[in-house]
N, C-alpha and C positions, 0 to 999 in steps of 0.2 A: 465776834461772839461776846455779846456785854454781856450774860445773866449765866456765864456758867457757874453750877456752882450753887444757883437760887432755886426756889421753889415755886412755884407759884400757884396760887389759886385761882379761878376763873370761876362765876356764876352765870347761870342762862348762857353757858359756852358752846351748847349745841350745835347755835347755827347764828344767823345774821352777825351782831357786831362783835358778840362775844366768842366763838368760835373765827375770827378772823383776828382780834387778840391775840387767843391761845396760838391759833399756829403761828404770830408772829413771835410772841414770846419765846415758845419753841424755840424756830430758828435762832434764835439769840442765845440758846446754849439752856435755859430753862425749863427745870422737866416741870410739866405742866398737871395740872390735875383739872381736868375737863369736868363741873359741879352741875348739873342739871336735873331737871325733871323726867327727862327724855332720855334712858338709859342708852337703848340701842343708838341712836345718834350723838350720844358724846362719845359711845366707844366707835363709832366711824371717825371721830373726829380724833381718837387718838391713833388710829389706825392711820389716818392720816399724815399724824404729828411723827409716828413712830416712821413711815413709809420714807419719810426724811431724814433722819437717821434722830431724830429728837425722842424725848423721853415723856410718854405721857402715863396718866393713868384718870379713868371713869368712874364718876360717883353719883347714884340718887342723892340728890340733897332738895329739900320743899326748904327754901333759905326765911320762911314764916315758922316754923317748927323748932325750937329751942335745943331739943334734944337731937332733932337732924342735923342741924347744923355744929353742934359739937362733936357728934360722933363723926362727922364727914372731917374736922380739922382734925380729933384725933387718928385716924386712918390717915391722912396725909402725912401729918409726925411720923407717926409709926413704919410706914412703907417707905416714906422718901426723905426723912431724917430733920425735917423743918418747914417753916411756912414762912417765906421773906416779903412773898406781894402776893394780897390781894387785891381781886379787881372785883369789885361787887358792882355788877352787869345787869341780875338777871329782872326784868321788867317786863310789863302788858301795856294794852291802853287801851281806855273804854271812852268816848270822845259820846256828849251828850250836856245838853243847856242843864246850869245846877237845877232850874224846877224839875226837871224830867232826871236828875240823875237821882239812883237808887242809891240807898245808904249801904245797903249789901255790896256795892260795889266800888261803893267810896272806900268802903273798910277795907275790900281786898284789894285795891292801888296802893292804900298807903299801907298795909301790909306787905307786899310782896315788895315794893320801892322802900319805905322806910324803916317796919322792922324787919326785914331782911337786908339793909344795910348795916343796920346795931347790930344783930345777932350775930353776924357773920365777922364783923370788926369786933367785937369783945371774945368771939373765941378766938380769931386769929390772934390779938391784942394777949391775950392771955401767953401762947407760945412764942409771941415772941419777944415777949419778954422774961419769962423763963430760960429761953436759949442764950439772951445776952447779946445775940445777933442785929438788933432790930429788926426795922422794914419798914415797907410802904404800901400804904392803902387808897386805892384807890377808885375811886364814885364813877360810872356811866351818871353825868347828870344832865342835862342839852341846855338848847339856848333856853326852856321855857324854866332851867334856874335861874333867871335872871329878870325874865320878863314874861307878861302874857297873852295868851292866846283865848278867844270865848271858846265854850265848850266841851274844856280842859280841868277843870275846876281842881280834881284830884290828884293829876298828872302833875301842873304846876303846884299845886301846894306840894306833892312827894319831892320834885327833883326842888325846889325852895329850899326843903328842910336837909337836905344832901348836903350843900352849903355850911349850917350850923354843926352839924355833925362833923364834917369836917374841921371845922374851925377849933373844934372842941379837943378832939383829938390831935393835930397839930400841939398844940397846948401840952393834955396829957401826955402825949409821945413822947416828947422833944427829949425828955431827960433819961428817954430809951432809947433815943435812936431811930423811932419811929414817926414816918412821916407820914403825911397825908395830902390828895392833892382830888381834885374834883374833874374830869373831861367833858366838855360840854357842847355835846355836835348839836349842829341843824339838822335839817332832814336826811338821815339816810335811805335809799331805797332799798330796804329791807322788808321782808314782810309785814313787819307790824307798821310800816307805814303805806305799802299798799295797802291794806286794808282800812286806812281812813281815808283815802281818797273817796270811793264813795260814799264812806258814812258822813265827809265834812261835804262833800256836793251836795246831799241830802241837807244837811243844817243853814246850810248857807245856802240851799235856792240856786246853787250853778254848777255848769258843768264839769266832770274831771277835770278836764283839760284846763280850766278856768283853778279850779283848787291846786294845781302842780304849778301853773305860771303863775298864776296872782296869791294865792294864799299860802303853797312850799316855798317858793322858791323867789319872790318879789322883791323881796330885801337883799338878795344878796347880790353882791356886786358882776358878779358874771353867768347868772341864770343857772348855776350850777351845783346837782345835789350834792352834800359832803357826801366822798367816800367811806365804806368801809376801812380801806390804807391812810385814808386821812386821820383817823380816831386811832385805827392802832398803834400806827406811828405816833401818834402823839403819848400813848400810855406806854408804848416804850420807848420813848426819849425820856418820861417823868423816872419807868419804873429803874434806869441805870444811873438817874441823878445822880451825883455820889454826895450832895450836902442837903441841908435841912434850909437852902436861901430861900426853893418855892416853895415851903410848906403851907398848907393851910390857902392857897390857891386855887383858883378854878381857871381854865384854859379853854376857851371858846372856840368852836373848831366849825366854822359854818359859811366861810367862804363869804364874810362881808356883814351877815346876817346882823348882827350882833356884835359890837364892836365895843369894849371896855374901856 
């Protein structure tokens, strides 16, 4: 049980990579606060957490929204006495060539990815640095923080700038106690990556089967999608670090894809 004891926050925890987080956090003694859009399904998902004997609780949080996202960290304070990790998760993806991509939607990637990364980190940053306790923050960012893909345009400039942000905080932290680190999967098969399989077959002229062997999964070393357990486990082995060595790090988690 590493996190008894901790709090932790979780965005877009509902379901795919962020609700597989949460309940591993859970198990690790963490009572969890499931953050999403999707009420009824973060509270399955703490029903879940709780069915285990783990400690959660459910919150509407739109992680673009200023005052949502403050009043969802101060509800967490208040009910469950602190905020030691977040994981700021919750993301979309609209895959389309920059001529054809709409500025409407450019805005909303890099809102929902980047200022819902800020927001979320300066209130958390806020409590906990008030507690005295520290903590750690930490980014869903993927391999396309590092590199690119066509027809991503918005997607890689959001998880790009995850990176800075991180780096930034690492920095301001340090002399709180607070760390910061970035996780960076390849493809998971999650729904929002099913759902670009046919829209990249569409952009690219070939078939699904062609977009999963040759455009998901080509580069990595054993033809194989990163898990869901692959990313959780890696954010919590980050969130029990007990020092400040990997701060301001990113962890690439994609089975070859991407290699640092």
């Amino acid at each position: 049980m590493k996190l008894v004891g901790k709090v932790a926050l979780v965005t877009g925890a509902a379901s795919g990579i962020g609700k597989a987080i949460a309940t591993t956090l859970a198990k690790e003694g963490a009572a969890v606060v499931v953050a999403d859009l999707n009420l009824d399904a973060a509270r399955a998902v703490v029903k879940e957490i709780e069915a285990g004997g783990g400690k959660g609780l459910a919150l509407v949080m739109d992680v673009t929204s200023e005052s949502a996202v403050e009043a969802g960290m101060q509800q967490t304070v208040d009910t469950l006495g602190s905020i030691d990790i977040l994981v700021s998760n919750a993301g979309i993806q609209i895959v389309n060539p920059i001529v054809e991509f709409k500025y409407e939607d450019w805005k909303k990637m890099l809102a929902i990815h980047l200022d819902g990364a800020f927001l979320t980190t300066k209130a958390a940053l806020k409590h906990m640095i008030a507690s005295k306790r520290g903590g750690t923050v930490i980014y869903t960012g993927s391999v396309h923080s590092h590199e690119a893909s066509p027809f991503k345009s918005a997607y890689v400039t959001a998880k790009h700038g995850l990176l800075g942000l991180a780096r930034v905080l690492a920095k301001e932290g340090a002399e709180h106690g607070v760390r910061s680190h970035v996780v960076c999967p390849g493809f998971v098969r999650t729904p929002l990556v099913e759902k670009q399989i046919p829209e990249q077959a569409k952009e690219f002229g070939i078939s699904e089967e062609e977009v999963v062997k040759k455009v998901m999964l080509g580069k990595t070393v054993d033809g194989e999608f990163t898990t869901l357990d692959d990313v959780a486990q890696t954010v919590l082995f980050l969130a029990a670090f007990g020092t400040a060595a990997l701060t301001g790090q990113s962890f690439v988690v994609s089975h070859g894809w991407f290699m640092q």
